[in-house]
N, C-alpha and C positions, 0 to 999 in steps of 0.2 A: 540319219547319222547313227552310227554305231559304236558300243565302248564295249572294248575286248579287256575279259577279265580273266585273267587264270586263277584257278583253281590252286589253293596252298593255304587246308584244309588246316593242318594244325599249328600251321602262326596264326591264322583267325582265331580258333579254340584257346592259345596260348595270352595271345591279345583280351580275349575276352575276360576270363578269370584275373586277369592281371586286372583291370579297369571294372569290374563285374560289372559288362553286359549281359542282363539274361534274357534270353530267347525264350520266349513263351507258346506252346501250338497255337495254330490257328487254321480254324475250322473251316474246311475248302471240299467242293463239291467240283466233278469233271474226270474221275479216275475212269478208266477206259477198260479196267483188267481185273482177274482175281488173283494174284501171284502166289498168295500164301494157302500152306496146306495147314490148315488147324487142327482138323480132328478125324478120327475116323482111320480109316487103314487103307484108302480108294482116294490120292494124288488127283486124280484123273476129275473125280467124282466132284471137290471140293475148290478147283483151282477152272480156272478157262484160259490158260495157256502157260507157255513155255516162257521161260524170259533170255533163253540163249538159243543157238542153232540144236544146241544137244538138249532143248526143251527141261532143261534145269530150273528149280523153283527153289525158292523158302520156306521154312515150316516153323513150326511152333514149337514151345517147349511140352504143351501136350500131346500134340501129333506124336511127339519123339517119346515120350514116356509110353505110349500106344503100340508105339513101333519098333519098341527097344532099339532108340537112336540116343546117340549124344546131339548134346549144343541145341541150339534155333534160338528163335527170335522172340521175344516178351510175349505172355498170352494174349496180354489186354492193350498190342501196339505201343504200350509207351516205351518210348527210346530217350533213355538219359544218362548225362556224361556233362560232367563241370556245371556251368552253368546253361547248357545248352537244354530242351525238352524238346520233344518233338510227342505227335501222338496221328498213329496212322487211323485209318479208317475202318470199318468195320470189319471185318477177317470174313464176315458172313457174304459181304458186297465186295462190291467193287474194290480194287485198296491199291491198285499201283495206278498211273499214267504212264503209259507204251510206246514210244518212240522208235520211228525208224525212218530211212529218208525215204522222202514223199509217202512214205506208211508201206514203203515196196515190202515188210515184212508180213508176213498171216500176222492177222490182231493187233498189228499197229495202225498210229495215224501219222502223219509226219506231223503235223502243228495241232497242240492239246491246249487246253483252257481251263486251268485251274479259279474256280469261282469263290471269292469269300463269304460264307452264312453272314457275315457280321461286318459290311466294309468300316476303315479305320486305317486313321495315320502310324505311318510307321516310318522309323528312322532307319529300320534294315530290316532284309528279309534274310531268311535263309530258309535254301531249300533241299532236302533230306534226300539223295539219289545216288547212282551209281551204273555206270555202263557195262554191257555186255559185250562181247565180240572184238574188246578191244576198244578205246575210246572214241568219246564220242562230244560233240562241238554243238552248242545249241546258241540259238537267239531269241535273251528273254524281254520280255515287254512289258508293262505294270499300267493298265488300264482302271484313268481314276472316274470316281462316281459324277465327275463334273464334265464329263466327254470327252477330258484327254487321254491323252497317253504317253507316255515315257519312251525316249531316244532307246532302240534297242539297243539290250548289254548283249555281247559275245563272251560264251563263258563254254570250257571244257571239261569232263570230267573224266574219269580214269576206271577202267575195268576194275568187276569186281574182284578179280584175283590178282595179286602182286602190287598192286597201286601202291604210293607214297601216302602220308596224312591221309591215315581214315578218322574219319569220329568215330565209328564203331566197326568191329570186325571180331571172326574168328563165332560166327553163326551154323556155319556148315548151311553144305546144297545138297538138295537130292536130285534125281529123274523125277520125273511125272509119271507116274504108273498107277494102274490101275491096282494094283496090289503090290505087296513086297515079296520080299526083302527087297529092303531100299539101301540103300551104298549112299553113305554120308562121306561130299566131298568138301576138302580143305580144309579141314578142320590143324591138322599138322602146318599148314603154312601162313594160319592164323588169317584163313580164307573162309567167306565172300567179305568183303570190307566195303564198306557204307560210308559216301563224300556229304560234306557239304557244299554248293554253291550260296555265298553269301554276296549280295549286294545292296548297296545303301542307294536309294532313290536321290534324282539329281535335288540340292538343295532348295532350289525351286517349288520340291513338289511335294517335300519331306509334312508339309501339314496338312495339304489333301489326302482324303481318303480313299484309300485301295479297293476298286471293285473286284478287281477280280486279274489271273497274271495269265500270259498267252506264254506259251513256250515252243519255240521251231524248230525242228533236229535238221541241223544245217551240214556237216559232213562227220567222214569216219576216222577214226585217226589208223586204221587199216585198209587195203587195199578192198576196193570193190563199193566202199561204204554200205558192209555189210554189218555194222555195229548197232547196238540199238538202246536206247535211253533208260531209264528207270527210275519213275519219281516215287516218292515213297510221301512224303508229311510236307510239313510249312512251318516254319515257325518265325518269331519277327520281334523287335525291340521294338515299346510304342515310342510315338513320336511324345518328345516334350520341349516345348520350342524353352531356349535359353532366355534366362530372368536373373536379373541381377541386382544386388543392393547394393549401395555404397555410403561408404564412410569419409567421409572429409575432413582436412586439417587444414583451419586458413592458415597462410601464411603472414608473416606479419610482414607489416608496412614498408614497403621497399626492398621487400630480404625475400631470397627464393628457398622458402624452410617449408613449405604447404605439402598436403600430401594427401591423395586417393587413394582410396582400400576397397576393391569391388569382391563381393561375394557371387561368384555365379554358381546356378543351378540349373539341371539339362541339358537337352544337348546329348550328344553322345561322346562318351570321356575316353581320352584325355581331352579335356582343353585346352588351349592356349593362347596366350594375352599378350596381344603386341597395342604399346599406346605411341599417340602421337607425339611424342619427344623427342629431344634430341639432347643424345642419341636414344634411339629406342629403348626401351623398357621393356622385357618377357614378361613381369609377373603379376600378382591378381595387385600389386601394390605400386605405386609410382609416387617416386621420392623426388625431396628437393623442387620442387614446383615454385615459381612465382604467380603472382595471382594469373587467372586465364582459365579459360576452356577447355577440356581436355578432352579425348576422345579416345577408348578402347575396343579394339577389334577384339574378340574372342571366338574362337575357334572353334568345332569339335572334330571328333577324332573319324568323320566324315569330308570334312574339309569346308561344312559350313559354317560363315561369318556371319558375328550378328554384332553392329556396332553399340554402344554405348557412353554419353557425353556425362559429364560434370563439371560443375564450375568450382572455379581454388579463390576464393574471396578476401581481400585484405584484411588484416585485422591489425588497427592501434595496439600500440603498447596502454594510452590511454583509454580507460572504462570509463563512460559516459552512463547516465544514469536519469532520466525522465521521471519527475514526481509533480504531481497533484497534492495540495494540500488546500480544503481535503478531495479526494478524488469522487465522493459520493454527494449531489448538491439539489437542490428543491431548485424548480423552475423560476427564474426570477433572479438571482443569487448567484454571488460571485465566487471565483477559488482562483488559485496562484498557482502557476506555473515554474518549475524551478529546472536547471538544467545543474547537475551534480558532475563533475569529471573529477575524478581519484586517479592516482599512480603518473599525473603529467597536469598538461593544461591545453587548453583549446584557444587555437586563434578566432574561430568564429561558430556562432551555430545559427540554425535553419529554423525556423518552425511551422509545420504544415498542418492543418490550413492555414494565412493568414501572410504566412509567408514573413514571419515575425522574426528579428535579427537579436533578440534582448536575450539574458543567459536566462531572466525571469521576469513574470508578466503576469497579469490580470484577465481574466476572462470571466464573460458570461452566457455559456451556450443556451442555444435556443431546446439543443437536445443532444444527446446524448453520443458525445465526439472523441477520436480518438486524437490525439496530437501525434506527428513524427516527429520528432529531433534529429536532427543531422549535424557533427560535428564532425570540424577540422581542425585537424593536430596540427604541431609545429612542424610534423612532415609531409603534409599535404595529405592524411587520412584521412576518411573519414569514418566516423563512427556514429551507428546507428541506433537510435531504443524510443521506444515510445509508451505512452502511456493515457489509458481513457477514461474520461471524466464522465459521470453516468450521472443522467439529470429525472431525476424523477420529478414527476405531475403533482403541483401542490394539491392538496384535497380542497374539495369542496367544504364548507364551513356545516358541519351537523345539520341537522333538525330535529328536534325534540320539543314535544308539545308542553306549555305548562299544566300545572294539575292542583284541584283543589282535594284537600283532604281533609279528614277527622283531626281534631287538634289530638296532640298527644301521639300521633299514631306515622308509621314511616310511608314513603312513596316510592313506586320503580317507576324512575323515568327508562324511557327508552327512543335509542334512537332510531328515526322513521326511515332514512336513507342509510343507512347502515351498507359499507361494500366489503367483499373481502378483495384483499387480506388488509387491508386497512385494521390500524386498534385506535381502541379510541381511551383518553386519559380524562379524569371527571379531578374537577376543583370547587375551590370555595371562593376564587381569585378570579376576575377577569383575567391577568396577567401575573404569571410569574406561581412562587405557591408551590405547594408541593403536591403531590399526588395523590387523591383522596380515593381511587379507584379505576379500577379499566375494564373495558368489555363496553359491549354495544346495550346492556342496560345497567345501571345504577339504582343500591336502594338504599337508599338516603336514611339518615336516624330519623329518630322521631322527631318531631316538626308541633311545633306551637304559635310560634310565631313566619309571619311571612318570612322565607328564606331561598336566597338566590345561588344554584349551583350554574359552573361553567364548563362546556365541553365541548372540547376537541381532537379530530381528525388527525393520524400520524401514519405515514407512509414512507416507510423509510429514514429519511434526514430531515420530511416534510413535514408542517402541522398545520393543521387550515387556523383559520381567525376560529377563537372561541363562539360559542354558542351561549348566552342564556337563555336558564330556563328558572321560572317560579314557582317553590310552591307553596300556598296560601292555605294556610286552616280556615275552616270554616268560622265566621264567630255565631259564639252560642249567645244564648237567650239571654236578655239583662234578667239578673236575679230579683225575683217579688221580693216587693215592701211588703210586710204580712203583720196586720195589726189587730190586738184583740177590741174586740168590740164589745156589743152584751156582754154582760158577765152576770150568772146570776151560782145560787145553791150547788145546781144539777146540773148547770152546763154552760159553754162560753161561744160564742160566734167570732170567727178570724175574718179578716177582710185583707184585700191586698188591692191595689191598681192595675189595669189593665198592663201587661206589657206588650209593647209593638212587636210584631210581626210573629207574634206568639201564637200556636194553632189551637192550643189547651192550657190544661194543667192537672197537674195529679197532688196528691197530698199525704203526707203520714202523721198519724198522730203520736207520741206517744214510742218514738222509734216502732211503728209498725207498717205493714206492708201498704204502700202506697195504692193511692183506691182516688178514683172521681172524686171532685168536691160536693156538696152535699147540693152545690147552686149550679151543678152539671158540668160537660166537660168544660164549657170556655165562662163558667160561670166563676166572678172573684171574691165567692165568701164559703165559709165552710164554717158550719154549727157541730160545733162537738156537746155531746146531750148526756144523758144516764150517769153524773160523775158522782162518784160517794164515796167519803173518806179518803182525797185526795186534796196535797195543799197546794198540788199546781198543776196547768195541761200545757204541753209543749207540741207544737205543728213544723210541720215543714212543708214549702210549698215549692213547686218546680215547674216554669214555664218549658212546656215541651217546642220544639223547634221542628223545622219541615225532616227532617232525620236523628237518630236518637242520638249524634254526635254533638247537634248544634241546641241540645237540651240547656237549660240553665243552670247554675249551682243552685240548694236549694235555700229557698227563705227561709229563717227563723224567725219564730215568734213563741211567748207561752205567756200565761195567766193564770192567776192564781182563783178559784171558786172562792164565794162571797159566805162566810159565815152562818150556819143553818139556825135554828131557835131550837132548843130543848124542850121536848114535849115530855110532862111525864100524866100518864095519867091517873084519875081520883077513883079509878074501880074498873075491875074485869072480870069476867063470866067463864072460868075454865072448866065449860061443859064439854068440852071438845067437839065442839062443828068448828070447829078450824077460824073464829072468830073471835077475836078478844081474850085468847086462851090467853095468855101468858101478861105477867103485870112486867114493866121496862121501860125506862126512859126511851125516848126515841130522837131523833135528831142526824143530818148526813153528815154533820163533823163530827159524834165520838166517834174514838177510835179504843178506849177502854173504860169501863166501870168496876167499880168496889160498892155491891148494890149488901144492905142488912135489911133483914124484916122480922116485926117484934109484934106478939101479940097482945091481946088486950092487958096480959098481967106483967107486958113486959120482958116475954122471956123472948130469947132468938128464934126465930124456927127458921130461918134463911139465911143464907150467906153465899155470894158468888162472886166473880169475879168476870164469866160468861157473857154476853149482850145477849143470852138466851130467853132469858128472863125469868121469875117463880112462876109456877103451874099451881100455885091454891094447895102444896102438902108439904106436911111433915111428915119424916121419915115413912113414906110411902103412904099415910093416910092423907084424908080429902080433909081439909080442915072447914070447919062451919061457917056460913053464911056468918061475916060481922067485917068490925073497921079493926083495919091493921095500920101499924105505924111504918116506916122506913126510913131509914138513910143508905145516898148514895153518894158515891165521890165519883164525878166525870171526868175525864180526860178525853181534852179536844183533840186533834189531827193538826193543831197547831201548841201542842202540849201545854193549852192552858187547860186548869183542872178547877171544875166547880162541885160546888158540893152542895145538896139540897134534899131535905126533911118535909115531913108530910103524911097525909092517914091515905089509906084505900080501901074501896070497899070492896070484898070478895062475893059476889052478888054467886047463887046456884037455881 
């Protein structure tokens, strides 16, 4: 089957910039000729044939600057006009396709095969040519990449001189010669003039890709069918198959007010939009609808259809309105369903799952469910909304270990099963209580007595069951009984009783650095010794524990030393060997003397106040072997004061 196309060149060109179709080259292999003289001053040298009976050719706008000619044809093949491009093939190669019938010309073939480098969907072709000898009738064919091939089109085109709708013209033609002067023809009659054949692929096939087009020079439109073809480029609109969005208006409830607004895009334009109504509707918009189906043919400026449905939905005057309260729920646990209608009222409503007729109702999902509401108005609408109740996984109840600690001193519990994104809330409450902390551990104040926090798991709306947990100070040592024992001058012994579970003990006397007992470490007595001119000793005693937290407070005890006797002696020998030097009460309770010493006639030769004692002189002599008298006034450590008279003898 055959589709005959006539050629009418510039209502296609006209059509196209009206609707901007643009034609883009497309790069095709299969030229059969060299028709163009480019360079050089030798026609003959540059071309491999004639494209008329008078072996006339095309040239270039260099060739012609070469050849002091006017006009030719672009250097670099590109041909453009509107929106139309074309781009021939190399000037150096090959670059026309040559027709003639059955090829009865030198250097034609009758059926050529333009091949595409790139196959690809295309919504129209056009193709760049123009006949010699008078016109000329071809049948073209569009060979796609999936094995078929396209209903031959019959199409005509029109000599290059005089012809109606060129795309391009007023090029000028030379002879073919081997040299000039060359005679540029038609340039006055706005001659040689360049057709386009344009045709769009049947709709069928518009989004297969084009392998490659066959062309058949089928008769002449002069006597003899001595005419002969001239393909020169390709160029092609791609395909872009039609897409469309739409916009809807429901209509309301029993009334035909609804309305569709389709947007389409592709295709090749114009479009046009016929819907199934009645009566029909032209445009991208369809009025006055009752609810229904609707269906849009849309068109392109090809003649292919490509349908389109939407649906026009009823819609209530009354709003209907689905609420959960509350719509977020912990596994277990109930929430209410309510069905809301504002601006009217509802004779009945729906509720799915459950299939529940109540306007409001109780529920307790297992998990996590949406409700539909369906309501029906007093005009038999119905109205649609729904709403989902989301059921979150109660947590599991904590775990957190209890913990013994140092009295006085804080603890971080923490929890063992800890998940995200769970948080977790710490109390002082089994129940209820305010919130003493959060996070997966907790550090607690300082702690002396046993004390129980609580903690729980929150997930959402969820809380697990509280957790307790304890923590226990350790208890310390019972504090020693510590009692003075011996007591003598010089020194005192403490005793204390054993305390249970006590590993030692240490001790201070006197507030100083605690040291072993003197009866070793787990021994319960301590002798304090060396004491002089003191009226009391004071101990502290402290049973140590398995760690230095569960130590005891310490014991007190103290004791006063036992009263020493007053020695004074009756004679000393201050020879100085470091014996008996010096004359001086002696005793470990003074604490001060008022000592005089008088000699035989009674005079003073001493006086002190010192516990140093006389050394046997006056004013730096040695005074003589004899008896001397003294008095002294003592002062005890417990400020009683004696006073005591008497001789001595200064022996040398």
């Amino acid at each position: 089957m055959k589709r005959v196309l006539i050629v009418a060149s510039m209502l296609v060109i006209c059509a196209c910039r009206l609707y901007a179709q643009t034609y883009t080259p497309i790069a095709v292999t299969g030229f059969n000729n060299d028709g163009v003289a480019e360079t050089g001053v030798n026609a003959e040298a540059v071309t491999t044939t004639g494209l008329d009976i008078q072996q006339k050719i095309l040239y270039t706008f260099d060739f012609a600057a070469t050849n002091g000619l006017q006009a030719g044809i672009p250097n670099d093949g590109l041909f453009t006009t509107g929106l139309r491009t074309y781009q021939m093939n190399n000037y150096a190669d090959s670059n026309v396709l040559y027709l003639s019938k059955l090829g009865g010309v030198s250097n034609t073939v009758g059926t050529g095969t333009l091949t595409f480098t790139t196959p690809a969907a295309y919504s129209k072709i056009s193709l760049l040519c123009f006949s010699t000898e008078q016109s000329s009738t071809l049948g073209i064919t569009f060979n796609y990449t999936d094995g078929t091939t396209s209903a031959q089109v019959v199409a005509s085109i029109l000599d290059w001189f005089g012809g109606i709708n060129p795309v391009f013209d007023s090029y000028g033609r030379i002879q073919r010669l081997p040299a000039g002067p060359y005679n540029v023809e038609g340039l006055g009659s706005n001659d040689p003039r360049i057709y386009s054949i344009d045709i769009a692929p049947a709709c069928e096939n518009q989004s297969k890709d084009i392998a490659s087009i066959t062309i058949e020079y089928l008769t002449s439109g002069g006597p003899n069918n001595v005419s002969r073809a001239v393909f020169l480029a390709v160029s092609g609109q791609a395909y872009v198959p039609v897409t469309v969005t739409s916009d809807v208006t429901k209509a309301t409830c029993g009334n035909s007010d609804g309305s569709i607004t389709i947007s389409a895009t592709g295709g090749a334009f114009p479009l046009t939009y016929s819907w199934n109504t009645t009566p029909v509707q032209t445009t991208g918009t369809a009025t006055d609808l009752p609810a229904g189906t609707y269906t849009c043919t849309v068109t392109d400026a090809n003649g292919c259809p490509s349908d389109f449905a939407a649906d026009v939905s009823e819609e209530s005057m009354t709003l209907l309105k689905a609420l959960a309260k509350p719509d977020n729920i912990c596994s277990g646990t109930t929430t209410k369903l309510y069905a809301i209608p504002t601006g009217g009222s509802m004779r009945s409503y729906t509720w799915e799952p459950g299939n529940i007729t109540d306007s409001s109702f109780t529920v307790t999902p297992d998990t996590t469910t949406t409700f539909k509401l369906t309501g029906e108005d007093q005009n038999g609408c119905h109205v649609i909304d729904s709403i989902k109740v989301t059921v979150v996984k109660k947590p599991a109840a904590p775990l957190v270990s209890a913990q013994s600690i140092c009295p006085d001193s804080t603890a971080v519990l923490k929890i063992d099963n800890a998940t995200t994104p769970f948080t977790y809330n710490w109390y002082t409450y089994p129940s209820g209580g305010d919130v003493e902390g959060q996070g997966a551990t907790y550090t607690t104040p300082a702690v002396n007595t046993e004390t129980t926090w609580y903690v729980e798991a929150v997930n959402g709306p969820c809380s697990s069951d509280r957790t307790a947990v304890t923590v226990t100070p350790y208890d310390r040592a019972i504090t020693p009984v510590v009692k003075a024992g011996d007591i003598t001058t010089s020194g005192v012994t403490f005793t204390w009783d054993t305390v249970p579970g006590a590993t030692g003990y240490i001790v201070s006397v006197d507030g100083g650095a605690y040291i072993t007992p003197s009866s070793g470490n787990t021994g319960t007595s301590h002798v304090v010794t060396g004491i002089t001119n003191q009226e009391s000793i004071s101990i502290k005693v402290i049973a140590l524990g398995p760690i230095s937290c569960q130590n005891s407070l310490p014991g007190l005890a103290s004791a006063k030393p036992k009263p020493g006797e007053i020695f004074i002696p009756n004679a000393f020998t201050p020879n100085g060997d470091g014996k008996n030097d010096y004359f001086k009460p002696e005793g470990t309770t003074i604490s001060a003397i008022n000592m005089k010493v008088f000699n035989q006639w009674g005079e003073l030769i001493y006086q002190t106040n010192q516990l140093t004692g006389w050394n046997g002189t006056y004013n730096g002599k040695m005074q003589p072997t004899g008896v001397y008298t003294y008095t002294v006034r003592i002062t005890l450590n417990n400020k009683t004061e004696l006073t005591r008279k008497g001789a001595i003898n200064l022996l040398r």
